[in-house]
C-alpha positions as CSV (number, residue, x, y, z in Angstrom):
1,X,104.1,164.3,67.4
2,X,101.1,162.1,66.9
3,X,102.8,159.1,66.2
4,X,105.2,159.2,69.1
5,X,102.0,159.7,71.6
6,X,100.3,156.4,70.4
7,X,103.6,154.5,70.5
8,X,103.7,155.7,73.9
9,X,100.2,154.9,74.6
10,X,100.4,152.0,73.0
11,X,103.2,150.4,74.7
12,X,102.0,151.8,78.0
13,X,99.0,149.5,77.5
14,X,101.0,146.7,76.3
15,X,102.8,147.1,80.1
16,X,99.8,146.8,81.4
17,X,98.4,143.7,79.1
18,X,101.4,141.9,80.4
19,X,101.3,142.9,83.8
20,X,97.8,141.9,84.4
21,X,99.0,138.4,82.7
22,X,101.4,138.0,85.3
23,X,99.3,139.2,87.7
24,X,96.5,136.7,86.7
25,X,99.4,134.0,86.3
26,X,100.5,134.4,89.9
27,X,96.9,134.3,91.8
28,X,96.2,130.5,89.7
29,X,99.3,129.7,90.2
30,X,99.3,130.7,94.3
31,X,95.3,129.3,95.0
32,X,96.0,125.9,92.9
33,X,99.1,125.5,94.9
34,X,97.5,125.3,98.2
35,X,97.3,122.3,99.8
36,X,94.2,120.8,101.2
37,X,95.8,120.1,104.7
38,X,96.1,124.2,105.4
39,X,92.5,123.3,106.5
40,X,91.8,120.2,108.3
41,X,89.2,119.2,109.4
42,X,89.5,120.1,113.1
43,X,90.0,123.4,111.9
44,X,86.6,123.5,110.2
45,X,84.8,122.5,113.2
46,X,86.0,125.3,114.9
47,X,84.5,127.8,112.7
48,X,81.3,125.5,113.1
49,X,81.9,125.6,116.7
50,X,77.9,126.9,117.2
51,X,76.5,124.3,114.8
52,X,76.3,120.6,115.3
53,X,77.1,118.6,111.9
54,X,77.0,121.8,109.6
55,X,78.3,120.6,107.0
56,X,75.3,118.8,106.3
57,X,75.7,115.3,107.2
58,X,74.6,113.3,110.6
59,X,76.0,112.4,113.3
60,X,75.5,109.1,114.6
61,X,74.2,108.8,117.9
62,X,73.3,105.7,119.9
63,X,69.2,104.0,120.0
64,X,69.6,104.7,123.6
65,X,70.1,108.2,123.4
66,X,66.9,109.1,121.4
67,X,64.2,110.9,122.3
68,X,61.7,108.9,124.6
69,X,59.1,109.4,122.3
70,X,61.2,107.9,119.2
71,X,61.8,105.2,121.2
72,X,58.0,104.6,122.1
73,X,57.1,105.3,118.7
74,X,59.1,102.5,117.2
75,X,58.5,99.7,120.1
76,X,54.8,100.8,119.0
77,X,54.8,100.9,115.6
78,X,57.8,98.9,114.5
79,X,57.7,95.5,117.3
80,X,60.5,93.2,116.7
81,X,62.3,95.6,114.2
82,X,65.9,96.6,115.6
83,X,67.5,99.4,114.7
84,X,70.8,99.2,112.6
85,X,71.7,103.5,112.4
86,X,70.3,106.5,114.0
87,X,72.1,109.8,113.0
88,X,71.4,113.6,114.4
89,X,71.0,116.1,111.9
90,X,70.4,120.5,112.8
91,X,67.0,119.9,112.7
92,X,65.9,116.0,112.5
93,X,66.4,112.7,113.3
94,X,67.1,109.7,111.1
95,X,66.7,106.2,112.0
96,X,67.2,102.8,110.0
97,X,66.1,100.1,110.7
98,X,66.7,96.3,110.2
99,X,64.8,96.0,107.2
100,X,65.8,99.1,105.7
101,X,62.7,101.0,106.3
102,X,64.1,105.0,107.2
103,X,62.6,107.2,109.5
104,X,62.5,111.2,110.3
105,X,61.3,112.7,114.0
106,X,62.0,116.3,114.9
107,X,64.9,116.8,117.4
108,X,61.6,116.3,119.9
109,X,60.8,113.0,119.1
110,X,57.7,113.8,116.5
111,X,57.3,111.7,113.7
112,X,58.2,113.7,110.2
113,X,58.3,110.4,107.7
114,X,58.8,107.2,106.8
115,X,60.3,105.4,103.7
116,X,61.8,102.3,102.7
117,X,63.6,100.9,100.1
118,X,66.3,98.6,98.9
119,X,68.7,98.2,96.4
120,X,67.1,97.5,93.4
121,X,63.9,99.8,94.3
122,X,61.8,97.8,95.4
123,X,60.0,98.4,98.9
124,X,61.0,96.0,101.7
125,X,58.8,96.7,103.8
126,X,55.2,97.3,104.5
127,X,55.9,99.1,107.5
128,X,55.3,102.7,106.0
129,X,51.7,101.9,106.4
130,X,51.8,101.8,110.2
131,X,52.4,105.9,110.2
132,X,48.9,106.2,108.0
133,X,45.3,106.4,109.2
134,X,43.4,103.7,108.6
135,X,40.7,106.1,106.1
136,X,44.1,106.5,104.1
137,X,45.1,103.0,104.1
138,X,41.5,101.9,103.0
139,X,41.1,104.5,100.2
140,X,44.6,103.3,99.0
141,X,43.4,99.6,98.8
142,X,40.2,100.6,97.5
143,X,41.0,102.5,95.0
144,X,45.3,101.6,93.9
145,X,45.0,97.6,94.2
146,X,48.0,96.0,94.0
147,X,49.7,99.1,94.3
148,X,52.5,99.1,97.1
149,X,53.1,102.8,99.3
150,X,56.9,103.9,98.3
151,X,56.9,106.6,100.8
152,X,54.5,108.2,103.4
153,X,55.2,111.5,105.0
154,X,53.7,113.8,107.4
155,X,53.8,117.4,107.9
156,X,52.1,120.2,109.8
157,X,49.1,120.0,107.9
158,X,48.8,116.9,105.4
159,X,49.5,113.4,104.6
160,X,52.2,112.6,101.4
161,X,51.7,109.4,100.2
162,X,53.9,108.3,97.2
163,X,52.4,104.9,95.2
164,X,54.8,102.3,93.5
165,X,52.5,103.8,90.0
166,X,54.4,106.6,90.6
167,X,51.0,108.5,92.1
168,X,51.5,111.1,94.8
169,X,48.1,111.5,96.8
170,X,48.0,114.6,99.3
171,X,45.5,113.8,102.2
172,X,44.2,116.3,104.9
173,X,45.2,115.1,108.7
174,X,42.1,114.2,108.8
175,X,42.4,111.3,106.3
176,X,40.2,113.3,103.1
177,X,41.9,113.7,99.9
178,X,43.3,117.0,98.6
179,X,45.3,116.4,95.9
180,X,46.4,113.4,93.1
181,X,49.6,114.0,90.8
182,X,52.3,112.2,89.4
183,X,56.1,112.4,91.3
């Protein structure tokens, strides 16, 4: 009687092994068959309906529809420099200009960063420079000669600078050094 209940069992769960097997076989086969036009990209938009460029890249808007204060930060800061891309992200921004220097401002118009660089790495421009206090420009030349500013950011509450030596120096707004590390 023994025997005939574990054949039983036994091929029960061999009904089963197989079953989930085809079970298994027929969800890969269903989701790899599913072709990428069931959800264009229209269709994606609409879910994103509430969010502007969610997926994560810009979209590019036109110099003149910046923010006045872009616009009168880079006449000021940037004179003769055109600019060649400005793109709208959620929260930011981006702007590039003729000599491949890249800028952030919040959607109001306030400056976040600046950055330039071209192909090979090097910096094209000594532009970043114009978005640093002088007292941060002078402790940079003072003490990093020959040392050209990568990148130059600003936040709420401090200065980035990032240094060609691959230095990071952290300065308060008020120009004083915080912090020195490597990036």
């Amino acid at each position: 009687m023994k025997i005939n209940y574990h054949r039983k069992l036994f091929k029960i769960m061999k009904t089963f092994r197989n079953f989930g097997l085809s079970f298994l076989t027929l969800v890969v086969l269903t989701l790899t068959s599913c072709e990428d036009s069931l959800l264009s990209p229209d269709d994606s938009s609409a879910v994103f309906s509430g969010l502007e460029n969610a997926s994560g890249d810009g979209v590019k808007v036109s110099a003149s529809s910046l923010p006045g204060a872009i616009t009168l930060y880079l006449n000021t800061n940037y004179p003769g420099k055109t600019i060649t891309k400005a793109e709208k992200y959620l929260t930011k921004f981006e702007v590039t200009l003729s000599d491949l220097t890249k800028l952030e401002f919040s959607l109001s118009g306030v400056f976040i960063e600046v950055s330039g660089g071209s192909k090979n790495g090097t910096k094209v421009s000594d532009d970043t420079m114009a978005a640093l206090p002088q007292v941060i420009l002078d402790y940079i030349a003072k003490n990093y000669p020959g040392v050209t500013i990568v990148k130059a950011e600003k936040s709420s509450d401090k200065y980035e600078v990032k240094l060609s030596n691959r230095v990071r120096l952290d300065f308060s707004l008020s120009g004083k050094l915080v912090r020195v590390r490597t990036w």
